[in-house]
C-alpha positions as CSV (number, residue, x, y, z in Angstrom):
1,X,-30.1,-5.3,-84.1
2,X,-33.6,-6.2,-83.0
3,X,-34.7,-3.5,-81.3
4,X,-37.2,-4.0,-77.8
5,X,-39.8,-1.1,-77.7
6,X,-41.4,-0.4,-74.2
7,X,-44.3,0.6,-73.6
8,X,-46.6,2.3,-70.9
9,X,-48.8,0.3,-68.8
10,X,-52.6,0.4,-69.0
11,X,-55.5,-1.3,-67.4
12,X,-58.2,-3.2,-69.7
13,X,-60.5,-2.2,-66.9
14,X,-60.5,1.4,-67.8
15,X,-62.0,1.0,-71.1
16,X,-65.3,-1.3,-69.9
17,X,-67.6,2.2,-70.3
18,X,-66.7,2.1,-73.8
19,X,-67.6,-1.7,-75.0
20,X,-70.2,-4.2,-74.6
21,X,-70.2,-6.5,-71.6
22,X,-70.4,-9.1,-74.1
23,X,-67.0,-7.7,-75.7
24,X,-65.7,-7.7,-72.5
25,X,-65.7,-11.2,-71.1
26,X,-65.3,-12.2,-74.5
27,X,-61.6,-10.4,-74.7
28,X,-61.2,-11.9,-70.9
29,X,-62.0,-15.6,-72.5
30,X,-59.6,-15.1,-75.1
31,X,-56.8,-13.3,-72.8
32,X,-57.0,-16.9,-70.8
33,X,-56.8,-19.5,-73.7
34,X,-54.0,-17.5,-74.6
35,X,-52.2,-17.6,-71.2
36,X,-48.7,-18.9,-71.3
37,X,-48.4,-17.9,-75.1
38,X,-45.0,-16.4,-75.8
39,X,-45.9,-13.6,-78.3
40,X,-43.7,-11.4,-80.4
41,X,-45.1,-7.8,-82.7
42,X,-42.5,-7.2,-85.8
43,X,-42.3,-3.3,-87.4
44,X,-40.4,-1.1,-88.9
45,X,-40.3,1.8,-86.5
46,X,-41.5,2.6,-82.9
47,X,-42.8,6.2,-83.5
48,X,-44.5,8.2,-86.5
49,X,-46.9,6.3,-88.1
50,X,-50.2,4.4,-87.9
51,X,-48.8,1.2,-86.9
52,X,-46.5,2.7,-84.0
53,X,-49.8,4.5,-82.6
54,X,-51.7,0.8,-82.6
55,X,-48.9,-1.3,-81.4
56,X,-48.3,1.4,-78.3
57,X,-52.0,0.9,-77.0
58,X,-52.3,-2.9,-78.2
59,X,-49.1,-4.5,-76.9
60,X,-49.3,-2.9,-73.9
61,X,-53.5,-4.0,-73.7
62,X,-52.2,-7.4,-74.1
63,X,-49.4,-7.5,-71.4
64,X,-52.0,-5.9,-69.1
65,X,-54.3,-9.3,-70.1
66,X,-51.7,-11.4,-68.8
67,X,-50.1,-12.2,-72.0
68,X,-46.6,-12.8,-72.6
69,X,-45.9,-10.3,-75.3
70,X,-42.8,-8.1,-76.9
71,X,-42.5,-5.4,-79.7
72,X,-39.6,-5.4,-81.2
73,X,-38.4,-3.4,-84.8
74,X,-35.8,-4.1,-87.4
75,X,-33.1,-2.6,-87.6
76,X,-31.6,-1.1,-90.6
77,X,-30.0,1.8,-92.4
78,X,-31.2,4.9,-94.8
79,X,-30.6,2.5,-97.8
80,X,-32.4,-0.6,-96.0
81,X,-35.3,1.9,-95.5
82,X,-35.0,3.7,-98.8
83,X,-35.4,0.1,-100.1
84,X,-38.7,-0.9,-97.9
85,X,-40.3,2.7,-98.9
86,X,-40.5,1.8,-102.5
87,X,-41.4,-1.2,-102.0
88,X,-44.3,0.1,-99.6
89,X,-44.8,2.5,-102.4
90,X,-45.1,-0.7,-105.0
91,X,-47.0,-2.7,-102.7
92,X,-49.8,0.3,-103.0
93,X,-49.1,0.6,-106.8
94,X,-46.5,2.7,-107.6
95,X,-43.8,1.3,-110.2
96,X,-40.6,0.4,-108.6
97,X,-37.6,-0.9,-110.1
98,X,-36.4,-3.6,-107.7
99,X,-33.0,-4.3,-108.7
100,X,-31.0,-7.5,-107.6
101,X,-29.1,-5.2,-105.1
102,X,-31.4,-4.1,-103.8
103,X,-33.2,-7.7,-103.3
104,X,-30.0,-8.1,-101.7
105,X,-29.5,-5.6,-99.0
106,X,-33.5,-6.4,-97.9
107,X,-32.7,-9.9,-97.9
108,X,-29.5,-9.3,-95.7
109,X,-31.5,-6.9,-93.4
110,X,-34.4,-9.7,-92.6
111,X,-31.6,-12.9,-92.6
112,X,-30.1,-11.0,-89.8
113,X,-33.0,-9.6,-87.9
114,X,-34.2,-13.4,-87.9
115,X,-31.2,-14.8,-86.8
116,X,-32.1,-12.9,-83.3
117,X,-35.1,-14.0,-83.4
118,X,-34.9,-17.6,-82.6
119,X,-37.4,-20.2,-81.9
120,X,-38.6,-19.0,-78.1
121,X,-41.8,-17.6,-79.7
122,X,-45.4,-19.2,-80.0
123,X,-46.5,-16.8,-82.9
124,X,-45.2,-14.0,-84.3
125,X,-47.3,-10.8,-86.1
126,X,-45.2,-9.1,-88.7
127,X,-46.4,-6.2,-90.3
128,X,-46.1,-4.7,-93.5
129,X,-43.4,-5.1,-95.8
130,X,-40.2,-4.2,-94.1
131,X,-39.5,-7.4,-91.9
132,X,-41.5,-9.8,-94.5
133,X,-39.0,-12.0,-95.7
134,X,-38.1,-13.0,-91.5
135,X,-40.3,-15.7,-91.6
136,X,-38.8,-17.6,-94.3
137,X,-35.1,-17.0,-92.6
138,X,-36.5,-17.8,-89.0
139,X,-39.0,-20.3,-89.5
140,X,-38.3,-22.8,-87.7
141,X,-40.0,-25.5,-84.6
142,X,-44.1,-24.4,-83.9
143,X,-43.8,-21.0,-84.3
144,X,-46.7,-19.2,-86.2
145,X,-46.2,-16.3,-88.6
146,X,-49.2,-14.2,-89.0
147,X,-48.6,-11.3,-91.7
148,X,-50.7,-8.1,-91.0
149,X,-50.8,-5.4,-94.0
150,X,-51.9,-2.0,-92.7
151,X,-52.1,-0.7,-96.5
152,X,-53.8,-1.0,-99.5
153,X,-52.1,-3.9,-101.8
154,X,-54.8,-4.7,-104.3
155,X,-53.1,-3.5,-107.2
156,X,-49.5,-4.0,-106.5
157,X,-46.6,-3.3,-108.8
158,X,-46.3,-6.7,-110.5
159,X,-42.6,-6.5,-110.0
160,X,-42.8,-5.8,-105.8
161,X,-45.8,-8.1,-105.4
162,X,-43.8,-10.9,-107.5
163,X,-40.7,-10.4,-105.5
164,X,-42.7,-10.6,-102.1
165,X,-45.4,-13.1,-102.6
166,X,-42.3,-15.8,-102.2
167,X,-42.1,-15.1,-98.7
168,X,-45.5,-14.1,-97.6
169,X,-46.9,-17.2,-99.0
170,X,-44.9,-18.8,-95.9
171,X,-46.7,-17.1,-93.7
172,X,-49.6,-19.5,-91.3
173,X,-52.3,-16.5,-91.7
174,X,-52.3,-13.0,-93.6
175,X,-54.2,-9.8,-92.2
176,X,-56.1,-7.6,-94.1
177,X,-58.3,-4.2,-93.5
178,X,-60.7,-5.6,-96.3
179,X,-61.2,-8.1,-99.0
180,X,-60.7,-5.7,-101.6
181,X,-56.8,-5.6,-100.3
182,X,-55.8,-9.1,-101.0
183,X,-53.2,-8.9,-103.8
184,X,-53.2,-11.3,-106.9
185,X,-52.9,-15.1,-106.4
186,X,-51.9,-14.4,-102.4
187,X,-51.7,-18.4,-101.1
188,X,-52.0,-18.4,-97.5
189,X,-53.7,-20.8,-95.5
190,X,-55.6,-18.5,-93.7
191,X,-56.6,-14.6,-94.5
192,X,-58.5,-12.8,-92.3
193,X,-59.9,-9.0,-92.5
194,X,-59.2,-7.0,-89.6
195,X,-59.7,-3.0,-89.6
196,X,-57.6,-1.1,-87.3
197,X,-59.0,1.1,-84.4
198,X,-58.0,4.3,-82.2
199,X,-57.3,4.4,-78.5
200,X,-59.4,6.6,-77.1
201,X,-57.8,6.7,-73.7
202,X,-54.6,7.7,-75.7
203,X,-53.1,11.2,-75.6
204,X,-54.1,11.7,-78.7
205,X,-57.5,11.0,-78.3
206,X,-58.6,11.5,-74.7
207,X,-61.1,14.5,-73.9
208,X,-59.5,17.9,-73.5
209,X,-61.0,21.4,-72.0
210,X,-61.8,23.9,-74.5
211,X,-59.5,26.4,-73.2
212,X,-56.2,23.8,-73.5
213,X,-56.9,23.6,-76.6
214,X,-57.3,27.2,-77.9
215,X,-54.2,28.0,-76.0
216,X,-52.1,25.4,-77.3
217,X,-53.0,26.2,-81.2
218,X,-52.5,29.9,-80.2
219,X,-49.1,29.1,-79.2
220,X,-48.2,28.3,-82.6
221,X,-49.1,31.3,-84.1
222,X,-53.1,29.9,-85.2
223,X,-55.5,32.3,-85.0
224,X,-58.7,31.1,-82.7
225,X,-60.8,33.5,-83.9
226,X,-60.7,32.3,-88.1
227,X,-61.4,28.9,-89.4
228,X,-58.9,26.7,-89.5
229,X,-58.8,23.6,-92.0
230,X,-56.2,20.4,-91.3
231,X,-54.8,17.4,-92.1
232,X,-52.8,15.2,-90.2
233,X,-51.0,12.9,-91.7
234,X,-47.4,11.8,-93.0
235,X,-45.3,13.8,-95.5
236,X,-46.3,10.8,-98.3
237,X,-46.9,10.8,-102.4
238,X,-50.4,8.9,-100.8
239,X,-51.9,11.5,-98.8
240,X,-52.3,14.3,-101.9
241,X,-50.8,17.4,-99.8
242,X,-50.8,18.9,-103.1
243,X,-54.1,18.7,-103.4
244,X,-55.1,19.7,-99.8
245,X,-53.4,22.7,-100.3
246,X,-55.1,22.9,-103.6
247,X,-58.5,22.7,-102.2
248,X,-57.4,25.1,-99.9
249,X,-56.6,28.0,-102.1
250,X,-60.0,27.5,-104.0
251,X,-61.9,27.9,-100.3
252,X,-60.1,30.6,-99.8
253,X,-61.4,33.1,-102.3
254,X,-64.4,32.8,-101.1
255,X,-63.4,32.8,-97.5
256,X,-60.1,35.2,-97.3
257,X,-59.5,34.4,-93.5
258,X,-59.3,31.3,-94.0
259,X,-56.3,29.3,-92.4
260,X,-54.7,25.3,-93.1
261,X,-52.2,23.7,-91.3
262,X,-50.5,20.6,-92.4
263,X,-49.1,18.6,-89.5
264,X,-47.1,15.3,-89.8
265,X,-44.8,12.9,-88.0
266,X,-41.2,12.0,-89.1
267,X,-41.0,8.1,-89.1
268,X,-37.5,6.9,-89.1
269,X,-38.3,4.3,-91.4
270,X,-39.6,7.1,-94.1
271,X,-36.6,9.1,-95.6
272,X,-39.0,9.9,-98.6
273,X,-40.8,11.9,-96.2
274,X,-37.9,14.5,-96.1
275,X,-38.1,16.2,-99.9
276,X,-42.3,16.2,-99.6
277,X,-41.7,18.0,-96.3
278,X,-39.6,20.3,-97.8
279,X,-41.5,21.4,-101.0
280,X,-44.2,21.8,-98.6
281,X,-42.0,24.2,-96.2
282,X,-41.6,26.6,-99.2
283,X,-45.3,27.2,-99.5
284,X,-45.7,27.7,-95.5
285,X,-42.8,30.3,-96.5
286,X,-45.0,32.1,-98.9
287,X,-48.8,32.1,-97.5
288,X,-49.1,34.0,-94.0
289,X,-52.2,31.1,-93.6
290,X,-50.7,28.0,-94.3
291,X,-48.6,26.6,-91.4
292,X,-46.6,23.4,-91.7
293,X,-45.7,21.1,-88.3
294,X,-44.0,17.8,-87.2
295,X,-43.2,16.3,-84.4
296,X,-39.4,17.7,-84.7
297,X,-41.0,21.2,-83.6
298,X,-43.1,20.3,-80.3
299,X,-46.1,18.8,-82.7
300,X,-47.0,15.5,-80.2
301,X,-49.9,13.4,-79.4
302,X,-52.0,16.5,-77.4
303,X,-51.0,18.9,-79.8
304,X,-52.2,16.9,-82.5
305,X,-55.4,16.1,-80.6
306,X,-55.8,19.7,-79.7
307,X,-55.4,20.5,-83.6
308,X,-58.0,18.0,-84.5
309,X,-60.8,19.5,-81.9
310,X,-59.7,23.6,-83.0
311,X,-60.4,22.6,-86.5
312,X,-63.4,23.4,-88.3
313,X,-63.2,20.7,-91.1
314,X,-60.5,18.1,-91.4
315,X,-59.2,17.2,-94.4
316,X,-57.6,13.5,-95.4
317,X,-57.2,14.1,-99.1
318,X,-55.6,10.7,-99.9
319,X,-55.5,9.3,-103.3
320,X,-54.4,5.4,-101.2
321,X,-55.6,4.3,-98.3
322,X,-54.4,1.6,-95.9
323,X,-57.5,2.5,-93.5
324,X,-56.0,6.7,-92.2
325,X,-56.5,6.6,-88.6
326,X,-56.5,10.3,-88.6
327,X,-59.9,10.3,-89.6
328,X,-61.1,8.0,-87.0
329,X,-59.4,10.7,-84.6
330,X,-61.2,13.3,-86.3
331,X,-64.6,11.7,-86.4
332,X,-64.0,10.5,-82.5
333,X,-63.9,14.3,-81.9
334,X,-66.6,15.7,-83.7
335,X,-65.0,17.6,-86.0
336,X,-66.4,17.1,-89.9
337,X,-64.1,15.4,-92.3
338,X,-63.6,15.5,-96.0
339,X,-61.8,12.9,-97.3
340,X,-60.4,11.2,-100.7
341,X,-63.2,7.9,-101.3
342,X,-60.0,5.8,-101.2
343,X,-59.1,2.5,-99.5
344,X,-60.5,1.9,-95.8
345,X,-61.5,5.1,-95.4
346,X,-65.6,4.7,-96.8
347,X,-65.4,2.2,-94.1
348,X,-65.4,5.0,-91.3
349,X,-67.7,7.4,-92.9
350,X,-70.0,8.0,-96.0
351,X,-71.8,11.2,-97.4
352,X,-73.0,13.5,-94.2
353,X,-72.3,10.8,-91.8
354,X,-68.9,12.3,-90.7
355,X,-68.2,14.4,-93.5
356,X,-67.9,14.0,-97.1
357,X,-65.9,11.5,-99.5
358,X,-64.7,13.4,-102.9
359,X,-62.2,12.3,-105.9
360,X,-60.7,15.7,-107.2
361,X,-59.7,18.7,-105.7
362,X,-62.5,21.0,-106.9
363,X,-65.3,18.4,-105.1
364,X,-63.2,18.9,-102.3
365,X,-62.8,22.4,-101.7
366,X,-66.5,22.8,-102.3
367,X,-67.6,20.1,-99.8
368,X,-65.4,22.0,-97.4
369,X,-67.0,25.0,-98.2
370,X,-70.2,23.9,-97.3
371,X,-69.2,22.4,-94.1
372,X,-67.9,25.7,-93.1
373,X,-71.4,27.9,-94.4
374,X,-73.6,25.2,-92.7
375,X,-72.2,25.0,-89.2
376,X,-75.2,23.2,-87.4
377,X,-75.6,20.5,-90.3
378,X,-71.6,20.8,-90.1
379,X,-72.4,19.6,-86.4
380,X,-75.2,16.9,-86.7
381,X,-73.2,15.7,-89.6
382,X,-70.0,14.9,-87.4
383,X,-71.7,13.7,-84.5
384,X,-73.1,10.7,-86.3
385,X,-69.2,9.9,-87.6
386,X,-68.7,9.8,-83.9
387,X,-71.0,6.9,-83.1
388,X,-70.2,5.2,-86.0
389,X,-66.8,5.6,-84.5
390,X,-68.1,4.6,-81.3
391,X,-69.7,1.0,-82.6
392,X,-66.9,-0.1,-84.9
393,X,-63.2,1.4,-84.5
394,X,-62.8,1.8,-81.0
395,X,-59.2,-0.7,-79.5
396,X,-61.6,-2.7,-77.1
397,X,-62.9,-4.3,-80.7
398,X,-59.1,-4.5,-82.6
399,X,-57.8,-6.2,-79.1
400,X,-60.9,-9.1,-79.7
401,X,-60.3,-9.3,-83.0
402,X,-56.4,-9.5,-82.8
403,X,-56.9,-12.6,-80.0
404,X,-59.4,-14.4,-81.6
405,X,-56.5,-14.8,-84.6
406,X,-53.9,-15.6,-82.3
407,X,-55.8,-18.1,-80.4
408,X,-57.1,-19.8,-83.3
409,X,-53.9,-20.2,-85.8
410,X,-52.5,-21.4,-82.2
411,X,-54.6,-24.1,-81.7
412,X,-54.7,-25.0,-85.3
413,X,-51.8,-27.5,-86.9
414,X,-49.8,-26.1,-89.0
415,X,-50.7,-26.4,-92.7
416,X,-48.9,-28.6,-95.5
417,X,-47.3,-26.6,-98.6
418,X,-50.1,-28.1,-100.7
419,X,-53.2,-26.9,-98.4
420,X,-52.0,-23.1,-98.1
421,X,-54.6,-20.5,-99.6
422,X,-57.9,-22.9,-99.1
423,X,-59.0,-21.0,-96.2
424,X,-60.3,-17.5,-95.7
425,X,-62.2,-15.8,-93.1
């Protein structure tokens, strides 16, 4: 069963201090050649994960624009979803034996999601993997399909990307964060490179007093008056815990104080997530430092944002990157970031502006160390991730971006079979 996420309202008006005039009425231009457009955004899951946090600010920008626009997810069970995480695993490289069963029980998943679908809609966005193969089932009338992959497919498992590439070469247009994501032989019409963005009216993002936040990460047992290290991110193979808590153990004999929490969000369309979380729990068991949270203890958007400003160095030690919004949110706050030089994530940041990028484990503990011994270069170095965050991955740019797609695959005709993958911008 499709299911219809709602979202809270929000005003495009309240985010004019924080674009370009020119942005502005550009996004107000676009909002009106898309009046009347019946719009429909296709995930996985509602809540814990990047796309869930994007969708939430973006659908509900859109309605606010005047547009006709839903959110709706596929639904499916632990073995549909144990499915779609290996194949979001293969997607970003990661062998995956995709049997003909399990083919099967995706297939069945995405034939039945698009029989609810019907033919109402003007375009429809799908995104990532999971509800992929809808189009081909629901295609049908004037509808356009525009696929948007939020992670990093340029060396897919050959397998995955075989199996796959049949229905996303369906698809009217294909979104990427960057060139360098575009998988082998991808023929689609139209490809376009879109990096995500953070709300920074959101919960998670918005300014806080000084003393919210050292209460709240007293509260669970932090102590204020040591440094504190973090990462933020899901309980994925991707994201290198290992080697976050790696790093931290090498900082730490130089610095015995020293503290790291790991906090994540349980997506119900990650079961995987489960046995990283809970090798991770048994180290939290053994190191009076370390502290492991999710969203299942109280760990929501201001306590994450809270985290993120308490922090004296972020960490994001991924080894791939779809683009790791997480560091936006870091950089937005002016807190320092070291970070795997993986994926979209050089995008936001480069060596001292925002932090640092490293490869292993040992470059990253030192880079943290030296954040932590130089606290004023510490500071200069974060502020200038912060207006680099400020120019280029703020949701006033994501929303122009996203309507400038829709408006032109609208008001383009649909593409014979023999003229897909000829056009790229």
């Amino acid at each position: 069963m499709l299911h219809l996420v709602s979202v809270k309202r929000k005003s495009f008006l309240d985010y004019v201090d924080l674009m370009s005039p020119d942005l502005a009425e550009e996004v107000h231009a676009l909002a009106l050649r898309l009046r009347g457009a019946r719009l429909l955004h296709l995930n996985s899951t509602w809540y814990g994960g990047g796309v869930a946090e994007l969708l939430l600010s973006l659908v509900a920008l859109e309605k606010d624009l005047g547009l006709d626009v839903e959110w709706r997810n596929i639904g499916g069970d632990e073995g549909f979803f144990t499915i779609t995480k290996g194949l979001h695993n293969g997607l970003q490289g990661k062998p995956y034996d995709l049997t003909a069963d399990a083919q099967a029980i995706y297939l069945a998943a995405n034939r039945s999601a698009a029989a609810q679908i019907g033919d109402g809609y003007d375009a429809v966005l799908v995104h990532d993997p999971q509800p992929a193969a809808v189009a081909h089932f629901a295609r049908s009338g004037a509808t356009r399909w525009i696929w948007r992959c939020h992670i990093d497919t340029s060396v897919p498992d050959p397998g995955v990307w075989g199996f796959l590439k049949l229905y996303i070469d369906e698809y009217d247009a294909a979104v990427f964060t960057m060139p360098q994501f575009v998988p082998p032989g991808l023929s689609v019409r139209r490809v376009v490179f879109i990096p995500p963005a953070i709300d920074p009216l959101a919960a998670k993002n918005r300014p806080l007093p000084d003393d919210l936040v050292a209460e709240t990460v007293s509260e669970f047992g932090v102590d204020g008056g040591r440094p504190l290290l973090l990462q933020v991110s899901r309980f994925d193979p991707w994201k290198d815990l290992n080697g976050t808590i790696g790093a931290y153990h090498l900082v730490k004999q130089t610095i015995p104080g020293l503290q790291l929490a790991l906090v994540g969000s349980m997506a119900g369309d990650d079961p995987e997530a489960w046995e990283i979380y809970r090798r991770i729990v048994e180290d939290d068991h053994a190191d009076d430092d370390l502290f492991v949270f999710t969203n299942l203890v109280g760990v929501g958007s201001l306590e994450v944002n809270c985290f993120q400003r308490a922090a004296d160095v972020v960490i994001q030690k991924s080894i791939r990157e779809g683009f790791g919004l997480a560091v936006t949110e870091a950089l937005w706050k002016q807190t320092p970031v070291v970070a795997g030089a993986t994926g979209g994530i050089p995008l936001q940041m480069h060596d001292r502006v925002g932090g640092f990028l490293v490869t292993t484990t040992e470059q990253c503990a030192d880079r943290i160390l030296y954040l932590l011994q130089h606290p004023a270069e510490a500071a200069t170095i974060a502020a200038a991730g912060m207006e680099h965050v400020r120019a280029q991955f703020l949701m006033p740019r994501l929303l122009r971006d996203e309507l400038r797609l829709l408006a032109d695959v609208l008001e383009r005709a649909p593409a014979p079979p023999g003229e897909r993958g000829k056009d790229t911008a």
